[in-house]
C-alpha positions, 0 to 999 in steps of 0.5 A: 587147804588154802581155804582153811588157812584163810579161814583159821582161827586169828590172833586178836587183839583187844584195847579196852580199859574197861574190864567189863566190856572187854571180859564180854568181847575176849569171851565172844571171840574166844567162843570162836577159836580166836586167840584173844589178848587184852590191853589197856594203854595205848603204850600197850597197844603199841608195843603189843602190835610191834612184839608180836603183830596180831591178825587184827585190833578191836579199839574202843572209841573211848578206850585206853584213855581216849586215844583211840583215833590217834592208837590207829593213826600210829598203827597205820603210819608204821610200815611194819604194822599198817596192814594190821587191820584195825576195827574201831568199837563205838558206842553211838552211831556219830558219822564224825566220829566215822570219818574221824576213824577214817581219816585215822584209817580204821578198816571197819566200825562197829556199834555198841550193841553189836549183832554177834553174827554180823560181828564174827563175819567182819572180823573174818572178812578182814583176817582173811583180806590180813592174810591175803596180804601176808601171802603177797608180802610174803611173795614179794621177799621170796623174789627180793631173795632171789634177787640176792642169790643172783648177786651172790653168783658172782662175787664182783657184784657183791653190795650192787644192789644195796648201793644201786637202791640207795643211790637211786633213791637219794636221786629221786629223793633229790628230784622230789618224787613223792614216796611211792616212787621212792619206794619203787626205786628202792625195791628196783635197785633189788629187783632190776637184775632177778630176769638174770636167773635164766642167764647162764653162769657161763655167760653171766660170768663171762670176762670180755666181751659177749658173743651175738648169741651171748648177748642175745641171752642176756638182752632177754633178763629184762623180759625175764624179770618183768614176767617174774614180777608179773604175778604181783600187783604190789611190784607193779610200780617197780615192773617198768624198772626191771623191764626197762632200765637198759633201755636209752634214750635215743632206741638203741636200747633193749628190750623194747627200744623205748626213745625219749619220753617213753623210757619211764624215769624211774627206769632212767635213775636205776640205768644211771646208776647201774652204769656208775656202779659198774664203773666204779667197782673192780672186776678180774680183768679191769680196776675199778675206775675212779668216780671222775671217770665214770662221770665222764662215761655218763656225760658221754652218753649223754651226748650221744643221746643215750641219757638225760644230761639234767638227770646225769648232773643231778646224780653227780651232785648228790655223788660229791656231795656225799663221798662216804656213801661211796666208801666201799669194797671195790673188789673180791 
């Protein structure tokens, strides 16, 4: 059954300004199930792979208008279209023109004349890996739901983890951490929590204090959490956040008692900010509590050991520099 999923018929694209090679090419591929489109402007491309995203792209080196390199490196710097896969047609084997489409990020090239065989595998080899992909993605918003609907069950918690994400991303964007940690960061603050889908409402909702048991329940949602994200190598970066972000600096912390360096940063942002954000949200049995007192919360726990102080202020900063990022429900 997968099998045949992967290996149906795919959406293709053609951009070519001329008609009568990609008259050729639409018929070839045509021949093989596939449904083909054809364009003729890099403006059309574009929108083409926005509106309705194809399984992949043929580009002419030379066609629309010369453009072909530069089609590709659009495609491939737009998030919503980089895993399009994108084969550059050429009419002469020129290694730079190659590395040019490398640079660019093109998946594959093909000659002009072409062997048919060879043609057929390579786009089947691609759609399948585009495919392939799709299901990861798709994987990945199944958890970042799930993620949602355990917020949901309790209402005191309603918009944590949108404000955790941009919280914990305007501190790493303030450190100078490169994109791919500010991306974990941003799908941590979505993740962190999902280990509480084993966590009973009657704990998790609890008002008070949790009992040795209780606690012991809720000390497992890290570990719970990690296992989730196990399954998929995209979440891999985030995977030290969802498992370690009540751990502290000095190893009292759950659920490996990491100490100092061993606490991954990223982990280290997403604990400081989820103590803010508790803090400064109300619950039933409590107000919420003014930003100055949940600084000073950090800055004691900074003392004791538990957090990194230079962390703490850079947090603060950013926090009063930007006072209407805090605007925001403060209860039911």
């Amino acid at each position: 059954m997968l099998k045949s999923i992967v290996n149906a018929p795919a959406s293709i694209l053609i951009a070519d300004d001329d008609e009568t090679s990609s008259r050729f090419l639409k018929r070839l591929l045509t021949r093989e199930g596939h449904s083909v489109s054809v364009v003729q402007s890099a403006d059309a491309v574009l929108s083409a792979c926005a509106t309705h995203p194809p399984d992949l792209v043929l580009i002419d080196l030379v066609a629309p208008q010369g453009h072909g390199f530069e089609i590709c490196r659009q495609l491939k710097e737009n998030t919503a279209t980089r895993f399009i896969p994108i084969v550059i047609v050429t009419s002469q084997q020129d290694k730079q023109d190659k590395l040019n489409g490398i640079d660019a990020g093109a998946d594959d090239f093909v000659t002009k004349p072409f062997d048919t065989a060879e043609l057929h595998a390579r786009i089947r080899s691609l759609v399948r890996l585009k495919r392939n992909t799709d299901d990861l993605e798709s994987a990945e918003a199944v958890l970042l739901g799930l993620g949602a609907t355990i917020e949901a069950r309790d209402p005191c918690t309603r918009g944590h983890c949108q404000r955790l994400a941009a919280y914990a991303t305007s501190l790493g964007r303030s450190l100078g951490l490169d994109d791919d940690d500010l991306s974990a960061l941003e799908r941590g603050g979505f993740l962190h929590d999902i280990g509480k889908i084993a966590v009973p409402d009657a704990v998790l909702l609890k008002e008070g204090r949790l009992d040795p048991q209780e606690s012991r329940v809720m000390q497992e949602h890290p570990i719970v959490g990690d296992a989730l994200c196990s399954g998929l190598r995209s979440l891999n970066a985030v995977r030290p956040i969802v498992r370690h972000h009540h751990e502290r600096l000095d190893g009292s912390g759950y659920p490996d008692g990491l100490k100092n360096a061993e606490v991954p940063l990223l982990a280290q942002i997403v604990s400081i900010v989820d103590v803010f954000d508790a803090l400064t949200t109300a619950r039933p049995y409590r107000t919420a509590r003014p930003n100055g007192e949940a600084f000073d919360v950090l800055s004691s726990e900074s003392s004791k050991g538990w957090r990194d102080r230079a962390l703490v202020d850079a947090f603060v900063t950013i926090v009063e520099e930007k006072p209407d990022q805090n605007t925001r429900p403060r209860s039911r």
